[in-house]
N, C-alpha and C positions, 0 to 999 in steps of 0.2 A: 537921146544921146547916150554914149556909153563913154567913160572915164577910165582909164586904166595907169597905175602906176605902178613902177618897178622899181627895184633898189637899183645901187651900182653894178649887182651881178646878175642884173635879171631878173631878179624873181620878182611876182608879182607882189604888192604891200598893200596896194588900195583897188578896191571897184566898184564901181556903181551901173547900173542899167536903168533907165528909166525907166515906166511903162508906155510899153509901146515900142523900142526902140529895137529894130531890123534886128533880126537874130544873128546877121553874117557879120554885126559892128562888133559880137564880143568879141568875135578872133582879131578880128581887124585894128581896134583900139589898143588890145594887146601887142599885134603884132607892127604898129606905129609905136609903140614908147618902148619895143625890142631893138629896133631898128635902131633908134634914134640912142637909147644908152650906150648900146653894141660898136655903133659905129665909130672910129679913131679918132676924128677929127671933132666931133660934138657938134658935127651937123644938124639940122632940123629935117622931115623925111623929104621935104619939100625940095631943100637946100642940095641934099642926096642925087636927086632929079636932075638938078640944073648943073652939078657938078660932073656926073655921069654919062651927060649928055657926049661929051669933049673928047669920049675915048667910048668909040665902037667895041674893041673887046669886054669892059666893064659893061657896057650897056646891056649886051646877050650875054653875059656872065650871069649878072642879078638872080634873074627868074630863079637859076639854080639852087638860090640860096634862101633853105627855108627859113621861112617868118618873115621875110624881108619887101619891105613897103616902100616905095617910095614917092607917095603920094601926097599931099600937105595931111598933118595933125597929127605929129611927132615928135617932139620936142625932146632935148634932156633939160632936166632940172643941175642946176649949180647952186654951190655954195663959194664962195672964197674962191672964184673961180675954178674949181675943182666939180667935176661932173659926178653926182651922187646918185642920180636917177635919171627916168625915160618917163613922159607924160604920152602918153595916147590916148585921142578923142577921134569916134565914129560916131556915125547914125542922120549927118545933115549932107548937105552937098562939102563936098572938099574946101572949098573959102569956108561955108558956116566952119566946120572941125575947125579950122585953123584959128577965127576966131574967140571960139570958147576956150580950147586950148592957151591961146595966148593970153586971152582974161584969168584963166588957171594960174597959170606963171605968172601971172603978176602980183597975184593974191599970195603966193608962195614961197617966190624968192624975194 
C-alpha cells in the first residue's frame, strides 16, 4: 500500500510506501487525496464517480484534467466540518484502497 496526505492546499504532508508496493500507486495515492481535497463539494474519489456519471459533458471533461482520479481511495480529511486535507490510498484492488483508507480516517478524525 501507499498512503499519501495533503494539506488544504495540496501539498503533500505525509507518505509512506510499503515494500513491495506497485510503483504506479505513488502517483496514484497522490493523485486520490489531490482529487479528493481539490474538489468543491468534499466528495470522496468514489463519490466523484457516481456523481459525474449524471452529466455526459463532465464525464469526457475529467480525463482532461491533470491528477484527477476518480476511482475509490480518496478521501478528504475534516475537522469541525471544515475540510483541511485529501487522504489517498493505492497499491490493493480499488474496495481493499477504500478500506484501509477509511480505517485511516477513522484513526484521525
Amino acid at each position: 500500500m501507499v498512503i499519501a496526505i495533503l494539506d488544504e492546499s495540496a501539498a503533500l504532508k505525509a507518505f509512506h510506501r510499503m515494500d513491495g508496493a506497485a510503483l504506479i500507486s505513488i502517483d496514484l495515492a497522490q493523485n486520490k487525496a489531490f482529487t479528493a481535497v481539490t474538489h468543491p463539494w468534499g466528495l470522496s474519489t468514489d463519490e466523484i464517480f457516481t456523481h459525474i456519471q449524471k452529466n455526459p459533458a463532465t464525464l469526457l471533461s475529467i480525463p482532461q484534467i491533470p491528477r484527477y482520479i476518480v476511482f475509490g481511495g480518496g478521501y478528504v480529511i475534516t475537522m469541525d466540518r471544515k475540510i483541511i486535507g485529501g487522504l489517498g490510498v493505492s497499491g490493493g484492488t480499488v474496495d481493499q484502497d477504500a478500506i484501509v483508507a477509511k480505517a485511516a480516517l477513522g484513526v484521525i478524525q
